[in-house]
MIZAGU-870892 format. One line per 5 residues: number of its first residue (from 1); for each residue x, y, z of N, C-alpha, C, O. Coordinates in Angstrom, 1 decimal. Layout:
! residues N
NUM	X Y Z X Y Z X Y Z X Y Z ~ ...
END
This chain:
! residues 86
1	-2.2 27.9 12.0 -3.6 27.8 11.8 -4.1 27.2 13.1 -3.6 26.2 13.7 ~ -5.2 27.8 13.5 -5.9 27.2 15.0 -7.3 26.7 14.5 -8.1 27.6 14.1 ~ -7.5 25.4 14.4 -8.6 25.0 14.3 -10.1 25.2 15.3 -9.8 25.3 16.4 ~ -11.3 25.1 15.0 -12.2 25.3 16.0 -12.3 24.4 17.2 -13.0 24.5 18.2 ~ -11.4 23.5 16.9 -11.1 22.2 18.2 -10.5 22.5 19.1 -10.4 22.2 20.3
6	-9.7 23.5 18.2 -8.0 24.0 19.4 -7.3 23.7 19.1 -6.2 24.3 19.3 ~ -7.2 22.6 18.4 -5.5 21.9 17.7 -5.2 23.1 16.9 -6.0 24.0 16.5 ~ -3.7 23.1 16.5 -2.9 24.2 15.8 -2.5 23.1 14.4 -2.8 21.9 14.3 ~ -1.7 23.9 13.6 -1.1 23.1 12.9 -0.5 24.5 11.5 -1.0 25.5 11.0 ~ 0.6 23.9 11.4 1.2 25.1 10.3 1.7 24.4 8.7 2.0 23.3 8.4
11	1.5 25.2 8.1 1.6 24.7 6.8 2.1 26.0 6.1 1.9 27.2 6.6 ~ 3.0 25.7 4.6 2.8 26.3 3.5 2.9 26.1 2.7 3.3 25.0 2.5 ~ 2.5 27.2 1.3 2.1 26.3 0.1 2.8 26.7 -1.1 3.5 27.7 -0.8 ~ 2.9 26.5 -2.0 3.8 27.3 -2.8 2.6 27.1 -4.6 2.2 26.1 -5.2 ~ 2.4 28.2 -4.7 1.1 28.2 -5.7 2.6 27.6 -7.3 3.8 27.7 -7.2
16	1.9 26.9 -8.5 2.5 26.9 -9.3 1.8 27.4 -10.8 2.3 27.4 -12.0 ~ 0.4 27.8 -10.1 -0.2 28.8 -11.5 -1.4 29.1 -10.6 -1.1 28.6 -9.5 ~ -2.7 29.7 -10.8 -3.5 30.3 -10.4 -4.2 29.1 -9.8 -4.4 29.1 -8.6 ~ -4.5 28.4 -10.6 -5.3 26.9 -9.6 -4.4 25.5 -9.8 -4.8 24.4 -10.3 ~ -3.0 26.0 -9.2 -2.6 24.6 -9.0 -1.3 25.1 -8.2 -0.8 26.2 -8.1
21	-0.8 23.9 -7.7 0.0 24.1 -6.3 0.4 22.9 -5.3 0.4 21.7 -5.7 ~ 0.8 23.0 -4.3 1.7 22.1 -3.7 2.1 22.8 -2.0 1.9 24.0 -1.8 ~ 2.4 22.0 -1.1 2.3 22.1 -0.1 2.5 21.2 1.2 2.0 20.1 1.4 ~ 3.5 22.1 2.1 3.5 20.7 3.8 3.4 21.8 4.7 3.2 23.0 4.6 ~ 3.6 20.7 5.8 3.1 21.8 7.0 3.4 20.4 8.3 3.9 19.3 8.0
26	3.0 20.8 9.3 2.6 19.7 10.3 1.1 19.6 10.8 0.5 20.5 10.3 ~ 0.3 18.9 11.7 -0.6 19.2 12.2 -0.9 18.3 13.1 -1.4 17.2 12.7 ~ -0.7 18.6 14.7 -0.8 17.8 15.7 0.4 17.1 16.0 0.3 16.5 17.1 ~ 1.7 17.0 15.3 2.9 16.9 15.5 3.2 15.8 14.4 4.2 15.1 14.5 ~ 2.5 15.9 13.5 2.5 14.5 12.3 2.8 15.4 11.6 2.7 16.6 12.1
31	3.2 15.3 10.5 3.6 16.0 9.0 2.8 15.7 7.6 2.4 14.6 7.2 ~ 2.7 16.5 7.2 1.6 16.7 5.6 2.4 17.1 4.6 3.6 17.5 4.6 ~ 1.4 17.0 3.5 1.9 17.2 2.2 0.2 17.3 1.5 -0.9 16.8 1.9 ~ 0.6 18.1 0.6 -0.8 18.5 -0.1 -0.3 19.0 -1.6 0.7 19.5 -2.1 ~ -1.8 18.6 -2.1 -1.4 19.6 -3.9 -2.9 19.6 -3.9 -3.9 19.0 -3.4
36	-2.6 20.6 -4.9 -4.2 21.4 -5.2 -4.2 21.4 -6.8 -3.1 21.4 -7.3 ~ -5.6 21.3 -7.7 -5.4 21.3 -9.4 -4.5 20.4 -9.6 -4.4 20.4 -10.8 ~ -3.4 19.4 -9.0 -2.6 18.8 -10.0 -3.7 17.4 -10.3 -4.8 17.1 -9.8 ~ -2.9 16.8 -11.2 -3.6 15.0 -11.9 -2.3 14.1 -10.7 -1.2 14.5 -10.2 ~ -3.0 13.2 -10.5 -2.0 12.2 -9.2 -0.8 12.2 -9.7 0.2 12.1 -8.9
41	-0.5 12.2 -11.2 0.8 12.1 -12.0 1.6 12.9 -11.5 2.7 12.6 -11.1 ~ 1.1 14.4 -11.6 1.6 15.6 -11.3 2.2 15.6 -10.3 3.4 15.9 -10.1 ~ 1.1 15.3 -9.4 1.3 15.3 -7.5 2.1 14.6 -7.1 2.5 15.0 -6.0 ~ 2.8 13.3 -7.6 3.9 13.0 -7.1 5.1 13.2 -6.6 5.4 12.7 -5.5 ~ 5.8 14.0 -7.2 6.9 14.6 -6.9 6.9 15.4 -5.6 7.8 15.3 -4.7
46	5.7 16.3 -5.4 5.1 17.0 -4.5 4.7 16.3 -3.1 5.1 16.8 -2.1 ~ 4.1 15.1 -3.1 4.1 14.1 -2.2 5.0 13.3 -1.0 5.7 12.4 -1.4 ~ 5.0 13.6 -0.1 5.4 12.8 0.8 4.8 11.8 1.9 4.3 12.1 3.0 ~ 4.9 10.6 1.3 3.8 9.8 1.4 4.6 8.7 2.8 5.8 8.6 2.9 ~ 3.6 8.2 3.7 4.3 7.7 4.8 4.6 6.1 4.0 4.3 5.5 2.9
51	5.5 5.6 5.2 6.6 4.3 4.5 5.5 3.4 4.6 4.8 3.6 5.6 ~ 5.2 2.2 3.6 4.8 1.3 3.2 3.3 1.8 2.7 2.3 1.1 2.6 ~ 3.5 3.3 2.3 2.1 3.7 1.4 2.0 4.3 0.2 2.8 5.1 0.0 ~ 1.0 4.2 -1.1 0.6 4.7 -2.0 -0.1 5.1 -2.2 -0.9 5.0 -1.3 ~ -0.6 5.8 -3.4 -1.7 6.5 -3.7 -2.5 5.5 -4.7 -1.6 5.0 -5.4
56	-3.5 5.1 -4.9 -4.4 4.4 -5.5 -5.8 5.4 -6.0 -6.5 6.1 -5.2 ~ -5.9 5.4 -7.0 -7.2 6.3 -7.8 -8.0 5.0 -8.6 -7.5 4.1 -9.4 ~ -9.4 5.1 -8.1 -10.0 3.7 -9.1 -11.0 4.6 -10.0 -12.0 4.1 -10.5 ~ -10.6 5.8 -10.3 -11.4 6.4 -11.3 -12.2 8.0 -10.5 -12.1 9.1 -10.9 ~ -12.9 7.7 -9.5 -13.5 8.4 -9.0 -13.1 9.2 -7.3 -13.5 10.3 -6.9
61	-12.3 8.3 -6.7 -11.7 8.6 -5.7 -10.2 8.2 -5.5 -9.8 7.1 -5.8 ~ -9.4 9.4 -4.9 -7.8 8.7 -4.4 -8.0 8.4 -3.0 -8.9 8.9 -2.4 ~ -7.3 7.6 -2.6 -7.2 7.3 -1.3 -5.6 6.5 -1.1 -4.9 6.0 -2.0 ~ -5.2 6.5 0.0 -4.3 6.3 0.5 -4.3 4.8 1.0 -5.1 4.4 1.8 ~ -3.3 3.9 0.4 -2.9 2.3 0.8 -2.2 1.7 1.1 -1.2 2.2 0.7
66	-2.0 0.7 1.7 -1.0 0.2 1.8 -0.4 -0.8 1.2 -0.9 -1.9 1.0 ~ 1.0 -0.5 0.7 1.6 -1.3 -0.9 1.4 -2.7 0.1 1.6 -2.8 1.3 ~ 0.8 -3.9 -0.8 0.8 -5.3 -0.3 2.6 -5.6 -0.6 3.3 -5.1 -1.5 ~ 2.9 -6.7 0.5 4.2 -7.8 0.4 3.7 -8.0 -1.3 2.6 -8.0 -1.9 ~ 5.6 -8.3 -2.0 5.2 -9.0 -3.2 4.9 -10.9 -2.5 5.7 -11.4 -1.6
71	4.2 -11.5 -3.0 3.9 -12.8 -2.6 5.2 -13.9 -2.6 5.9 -14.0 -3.6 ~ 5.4 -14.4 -1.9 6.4 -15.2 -1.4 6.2 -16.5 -2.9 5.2 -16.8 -3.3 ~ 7.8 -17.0 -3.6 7.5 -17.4 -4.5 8.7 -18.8 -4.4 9.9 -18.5 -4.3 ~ 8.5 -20.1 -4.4 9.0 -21.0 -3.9 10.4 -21.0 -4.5 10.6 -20.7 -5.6 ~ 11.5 -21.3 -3.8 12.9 -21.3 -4.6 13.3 -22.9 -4.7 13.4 -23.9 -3.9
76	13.6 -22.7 -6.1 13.9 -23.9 -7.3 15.6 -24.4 -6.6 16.2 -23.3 -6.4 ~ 16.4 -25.5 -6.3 17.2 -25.9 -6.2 17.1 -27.2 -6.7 16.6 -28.1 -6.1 ~ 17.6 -27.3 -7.8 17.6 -28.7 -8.5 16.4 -28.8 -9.0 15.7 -27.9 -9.6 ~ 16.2 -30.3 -8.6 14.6 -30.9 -8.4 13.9 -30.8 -7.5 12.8 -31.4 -7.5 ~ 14.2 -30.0 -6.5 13.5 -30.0 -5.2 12.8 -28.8 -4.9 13.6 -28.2 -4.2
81	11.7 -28.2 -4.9 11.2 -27.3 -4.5 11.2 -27.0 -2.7 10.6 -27.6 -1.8 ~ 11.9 -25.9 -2.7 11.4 -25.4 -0.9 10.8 -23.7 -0.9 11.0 -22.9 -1.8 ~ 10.1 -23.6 0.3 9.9 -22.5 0.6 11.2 -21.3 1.1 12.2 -21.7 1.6 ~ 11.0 -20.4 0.8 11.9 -19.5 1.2 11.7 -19.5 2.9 10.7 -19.0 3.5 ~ 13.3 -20.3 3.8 12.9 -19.9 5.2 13.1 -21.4 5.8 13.3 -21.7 7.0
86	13.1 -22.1 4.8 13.1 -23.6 5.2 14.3 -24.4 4.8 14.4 -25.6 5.1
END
């Protein structure tokens, strides 16, 4: 595919009923992944999502995030409380 910019980019898709489907390709030397008609549930499998990202839906839009660190949680030795590192 040649876009009106000039950039190229190739893709293919693999239909899994008349309005729903699934799909990668590259574009500008990065790699994709796409689905069409599925629910985010669906789309999972289908997904190739880059490292340290998810998909987040707040009802009306998906967008792409970044999973937070789980929060650093103090380690118990004895009676003594320390931070992890210390």
């Amino acid at each position: 595919m040649r876009c009106s910019n000039g950039a190229t980019g190739t893709y293919h898709f693999k239909r899994l009923s008349l309005e729903k489907g699934y799909g990668g390709g590259s574009y500008r030397g990065r790699s994709m992944s796409f689905t069409y008609g599925l629910t985010l549930d669906e789309s999972e499998p289908y997904l190739k999502l880059p490292p340290g990202q998810k998909l987040e839906h707040d009802g009306k839009t998906l967008a792409l995030v970044d999973i937070s660190p789980a929060p650093r949680r103090p380690i118990t030795t004895g009676s003594r409380k320390t931070q992890p590192g210390h």
